[in-house]
N, C-alpha and C positions, 0 to 999 in steps of 0.2 A: 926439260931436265932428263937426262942419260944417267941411268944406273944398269947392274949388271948385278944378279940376284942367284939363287937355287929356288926351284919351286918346282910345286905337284902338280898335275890339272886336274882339278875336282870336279871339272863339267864343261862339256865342250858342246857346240852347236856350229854348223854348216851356216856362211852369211853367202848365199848366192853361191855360183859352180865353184869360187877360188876358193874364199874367203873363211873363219874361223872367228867363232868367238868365244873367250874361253874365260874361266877362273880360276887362279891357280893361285895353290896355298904356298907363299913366298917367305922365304927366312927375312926378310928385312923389313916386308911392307904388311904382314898378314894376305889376307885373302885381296885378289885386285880381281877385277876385270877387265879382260886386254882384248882386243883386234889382235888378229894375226892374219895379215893381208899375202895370197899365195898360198897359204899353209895345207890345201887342199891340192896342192898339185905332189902326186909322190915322186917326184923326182926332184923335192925340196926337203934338203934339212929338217924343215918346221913342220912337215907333215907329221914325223911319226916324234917327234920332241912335244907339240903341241897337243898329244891325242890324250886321249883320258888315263889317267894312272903313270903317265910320263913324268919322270923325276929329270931335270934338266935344267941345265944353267941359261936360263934367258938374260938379253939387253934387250933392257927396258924404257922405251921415252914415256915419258909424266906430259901430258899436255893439259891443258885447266880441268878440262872434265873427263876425260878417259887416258887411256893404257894403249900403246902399242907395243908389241912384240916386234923387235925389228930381226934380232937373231934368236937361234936358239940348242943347243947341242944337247942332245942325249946323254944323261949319266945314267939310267935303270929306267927300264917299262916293265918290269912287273909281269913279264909274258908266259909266266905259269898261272895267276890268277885268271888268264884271259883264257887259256884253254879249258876251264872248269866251271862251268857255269853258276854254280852255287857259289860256289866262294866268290866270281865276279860278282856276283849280286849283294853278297856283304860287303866287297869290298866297296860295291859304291854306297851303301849304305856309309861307310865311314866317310866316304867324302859329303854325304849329305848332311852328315852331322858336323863335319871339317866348317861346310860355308856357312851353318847355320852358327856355330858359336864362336868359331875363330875369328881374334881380331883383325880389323881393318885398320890400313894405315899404321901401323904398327911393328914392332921387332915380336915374329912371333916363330922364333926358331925353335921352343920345346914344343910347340905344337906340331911343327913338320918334325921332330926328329919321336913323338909320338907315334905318329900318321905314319911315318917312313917303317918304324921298326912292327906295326901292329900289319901292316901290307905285308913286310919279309917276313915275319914268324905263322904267318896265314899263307902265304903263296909256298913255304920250302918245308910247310908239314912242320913246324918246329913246337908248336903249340895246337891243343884242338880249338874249333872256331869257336864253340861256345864259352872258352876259356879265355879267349882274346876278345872279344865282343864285350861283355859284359868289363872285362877290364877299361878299354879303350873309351867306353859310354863315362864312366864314371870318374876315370884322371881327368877325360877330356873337360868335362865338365867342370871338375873341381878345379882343375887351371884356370877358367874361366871365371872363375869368381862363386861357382856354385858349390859350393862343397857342402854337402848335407854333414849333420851332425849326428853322432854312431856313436858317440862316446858314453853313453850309459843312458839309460830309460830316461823319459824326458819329466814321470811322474816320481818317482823315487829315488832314482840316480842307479839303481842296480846295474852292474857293467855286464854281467853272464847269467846265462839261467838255460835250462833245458830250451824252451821256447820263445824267442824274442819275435817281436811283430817289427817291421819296418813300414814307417808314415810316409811312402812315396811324397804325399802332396804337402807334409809338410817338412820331409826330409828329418824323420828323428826316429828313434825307438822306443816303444814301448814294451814292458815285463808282461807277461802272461797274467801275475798273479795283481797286477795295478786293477783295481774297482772302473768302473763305470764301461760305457758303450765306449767299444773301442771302433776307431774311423772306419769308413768304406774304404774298400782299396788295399788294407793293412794286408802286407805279406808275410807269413810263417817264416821264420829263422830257425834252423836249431844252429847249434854250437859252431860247427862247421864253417855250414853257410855262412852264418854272420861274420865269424874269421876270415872268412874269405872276401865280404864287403867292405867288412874295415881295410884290409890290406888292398882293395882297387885306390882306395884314397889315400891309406897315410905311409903305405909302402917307400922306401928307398927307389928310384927310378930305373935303376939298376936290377935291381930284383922284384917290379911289377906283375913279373906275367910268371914268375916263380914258386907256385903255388900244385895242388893237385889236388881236387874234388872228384863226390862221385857224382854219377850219372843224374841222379836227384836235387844233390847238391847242387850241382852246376846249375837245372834247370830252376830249382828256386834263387839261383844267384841273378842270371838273366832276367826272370821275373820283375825282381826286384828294380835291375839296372834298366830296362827299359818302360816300366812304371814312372821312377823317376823322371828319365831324361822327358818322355812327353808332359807331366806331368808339371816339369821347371819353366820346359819354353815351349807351353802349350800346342804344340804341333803332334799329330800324326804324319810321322816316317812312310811316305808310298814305297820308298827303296824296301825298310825294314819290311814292311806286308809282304812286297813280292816277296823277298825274302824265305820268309816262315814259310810262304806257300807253295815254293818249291822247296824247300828243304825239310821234305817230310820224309 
């Protein structure tokens, strides 16, 4: 079967001197894994269409068990994240989180038009990183099926308070003033910050990344959003490590 798709490459790999294998997050099919046979010769099309952070209209053949890339045209590379070393580093942080929860097989167009705008408002300075990060972990996720629950303390129903704790592991809130041994893990909230978690989830899509925290706030917002997301799909992020540890 022939289709003809838009997609991202969220992870590419050398198969021998030509050859390429790659994953890319597709508006029609979710995330695929494709061959792309030549794609290492730069004097091909598919060289720099197939390379990592490449947004590009591929045709696509479906054979029983795998993907081939037969064509593929550049619409956007993304070629300021690349000259910047830290921001390349989150930005594959977001493709790693891209293969880990985006569906397969699937129409998964709000995820690339996520992915797409959380790349352009990080590579053209339009947003700081830690303010697209933290967003991009927690829509993504809550598209996904996970969307933690923020809506008032999970013992008393209180919606606001000076201090709210957020239960990464079990994705809820607790009040300050709720009795008993409160979980391992639990992250401080004030007013702010927690305004600012509610709106990574229940935000208009449009007005996502529309927001402004401070310095502290932002860093308990992160906090937060990356507690969760290992926390939901048990994994340690190697991207996000690198990450941190250059971007000190």
């Amino acid at each position: 079967m022939k289709f003809r798709t838009e997609g991202l490459i969220i992870r590419e790999q050398n198969i021998g001197e030509k050859d390429r294998l790659v994953h890319a997050l597709t508006k029609t099919n979710g995330v695929i894994r494709a061959f792309v046979r030549g794609a290492n010769n730069i004097k091909s099309q598919k060289c720099a269409a197939t390379s990592l952070l490449a947004y590009s209209m591929l045709t696509i053949y479906k054979g029983r068990d795998s993907y081939v890339i037969g064509e593929a045209r550049t619409i956007r590379l993304f070629s300021k994240l690349r000259s910047d070393v830290v921001k390349m580093c989150l930005a594959q942080y977001f493709c790693e989180l891209a293969l880990t929860i985006c569906p397969r097989e699937h129409n998964a167009d709000p995820y690339l038009r996520l992915t797409l705008n959380s790349l352009y408002l990080l590579g053209e300075d339009k947003r700081p990183p830690d303010l697209i990060k933290p967003c991009y972990e927690m829509r993504l996720a809550s598209m996904a099926g996970y969307m933690p629950d923020l809506r008032m303390c999970r013992s008393c129903g209180e919606y606001s308070a000076e201090t709210m704790y957020f239960l990464p592991r079990e994705g809820m809130l607790e009040c300050s003033t709720c009795k008993g041994k409160r979980p391992e893990g639990a992250i401080a909230l004030n007013e702010s910050s927690l305004t600012a978690l509610r709106h990574t989830i229940y935000a208009d899509d449009d007005k996502l990344f529309s927001f402004a925290l401070s310095e502290s706030g932002l860093a308990a917002l992160n906090a937060a959003s990356e507690s969760y997301i290992k926390h939901r799909f048990e994994k340690d992020f190697k991207t996000l490590s690198f990450y941190k540890t250059i971007n000190i």
